[in-house]
Phi, psi and omega in degrees: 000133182280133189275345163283301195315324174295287214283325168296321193304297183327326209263347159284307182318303179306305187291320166292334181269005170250337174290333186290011178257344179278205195289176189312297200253047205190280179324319185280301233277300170302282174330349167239015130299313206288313176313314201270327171257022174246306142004292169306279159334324176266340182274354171265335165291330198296293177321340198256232222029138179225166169263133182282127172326159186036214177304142164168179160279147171303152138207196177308150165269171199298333185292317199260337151287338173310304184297317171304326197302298206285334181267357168268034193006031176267151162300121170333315159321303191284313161326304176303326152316304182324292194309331170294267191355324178251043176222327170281282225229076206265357198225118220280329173280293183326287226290307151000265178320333201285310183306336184286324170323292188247171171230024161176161158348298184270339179283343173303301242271297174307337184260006201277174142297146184285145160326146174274129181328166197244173166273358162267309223102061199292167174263170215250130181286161181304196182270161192263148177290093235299335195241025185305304197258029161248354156300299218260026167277311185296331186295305185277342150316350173104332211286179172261159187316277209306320174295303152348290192301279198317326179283316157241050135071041175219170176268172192297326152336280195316306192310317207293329180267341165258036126295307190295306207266012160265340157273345179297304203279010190238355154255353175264119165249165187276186201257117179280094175309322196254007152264313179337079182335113209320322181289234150057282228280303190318301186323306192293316164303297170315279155026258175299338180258001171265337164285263229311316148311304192292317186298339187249023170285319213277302160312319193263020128309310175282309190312272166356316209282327212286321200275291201299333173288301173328280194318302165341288163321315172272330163310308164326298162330295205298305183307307171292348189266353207247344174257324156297319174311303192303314159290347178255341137298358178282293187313296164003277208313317188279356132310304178289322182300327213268309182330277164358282194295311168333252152011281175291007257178271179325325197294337192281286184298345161261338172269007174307148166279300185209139175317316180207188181270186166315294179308313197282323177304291182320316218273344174270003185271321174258028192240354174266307186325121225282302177305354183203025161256009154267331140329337203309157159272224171260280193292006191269301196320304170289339161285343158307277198298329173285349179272358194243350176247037185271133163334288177297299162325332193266290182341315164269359168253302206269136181267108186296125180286000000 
């Protein structure tokens, strides 16, 4: 494939995609040039494909696609679409039918199959903005951001990033590993097992952090929980002590002959008795009274509820 030869196409491609801005039937008329000459591209690119030693898919070598990316000034992605497209449609009656089909671009790039995942793994991309791709029909069609927002109902923002992540996916391709040059693989590895570290340094980092916040809580918890237990064993305890004494104290008053003396029994007897406690003084009274609040007394008289 001639890299001028390439490059006149590119140059259809461009001139259909500027025409797509007249009328209605001018417009369809440019889009299946634009179809047709992407078409073309990919079926010359289809030729140069080779098979990689041992397992793999055919595809370009990486070298020679390097040269195409710089002389269309297109993205890999999109070169790679070509090439599904005339491979998905291999035949001059295909393509027929494709044009009679789609009315752009990005509805061909969506009807395509998805690449097969690599043995390494790509990570799986986000989810698409729901309104991607009437965004980005209006977009290649010429409108403006603000007519965009307005047509399908999103904000202007929004239209903006999903133009910027459709140019992101139409200059970016995935990485072909069997054509890709052994130092390149080495690089690409070295990479990943140094990303692969750092995420799981970063990880046992968080963990670590997570675990000392765990740990932290549950000492906390332990601790109230272990200081209320303490006051209320406390309380306990001071109840059973109370017991205790009560209890020996009785054991005392029962085996006792008597609390007090004679004397002391009469003088509080004449200090109730309706004839002589209005003689009483103050001090006979108070003396009374500390013999009549003596512990072991109230302890054999008053009955606990």
């Amino acid at each position: 494939m001639d890299i001028d030869n390439i490059i006149q196409i590119e140059k259809r491609i461009t001139a259909a995609i500027d025409r797509q801005t007249d009328a209605d039937a001018a417009r369809a008329e440019a889009v299946r040039d634009e179809l047709r000459a992407r078409w073309e591209s990919g079926k010359q690119m289809l030729a140069e494909r080779t098979k990689p030693k041992g397992r793999g898919r055919p595809g370009v070598p990486a070298k020679r696609m390097a040269e195409l990316v710089e002389a269309t000034r297109s993205g890999r992605a999109d070169l790679s679409y070509r090439m599904q497209f005339a491979e998905q449609y291999p035949t001059e009656d295909d393509l027929s039918t494709a044009l009679d089909k789609f009315t752009s671009w990005t509805q061909v790039k969506k009807s395509l199959p998805k690449p097969p995942r690599s043995e390494h793994g790509a990570p799986h991309k986000p989810i698409p903005h729901p309104k991607h791709d009437e965004v980005v029909e209006l977009h290649e069609q010429g409108a403006k951001r603000q007519d965009i927002a307005d047509a399908v109902g999103i904000n202007p923002r929004s239209v903006d990033r999903i133009v910027r992540e459709e140019r992101i996916e139409e200059t970016t391709a995935p990485i072909d590993w069997n054509t890709a040059p052994g130092t390149a693989k080495q690089k690409i590895e070295s990479a990943t097992r140094r990303i692969r570290k750092e995420l799981q340094k970063e990880f046992r980092t968080r963990l670590l952090a997570e675990l000392d916040q765990h740990r932290a809580k549950l000492n906390a918890d332990y601790a109230a929980h272990k200081a209320a237990y303490d006051a209320q064993n406390a309380k306990i305890n001071a109840l059973r002590d109370e017991e205790r004494r009560r209890y020996q104290l009785g054991i005392e008053v029962d085996r006792a002959k008597g609390l007090i003396a004679l004397a002391d029994y009469k003088l509080m007897l004449s200090c109730l008795h309706p004839d002589s406690r209005a003689s009483a003084s103050d001090e006979k009274l108070a003396k009374a009274f500390r013999l009549f609040n003596d512990e072991r007394i109230k302890t054999l008289l008053v009955k606990e509820i």
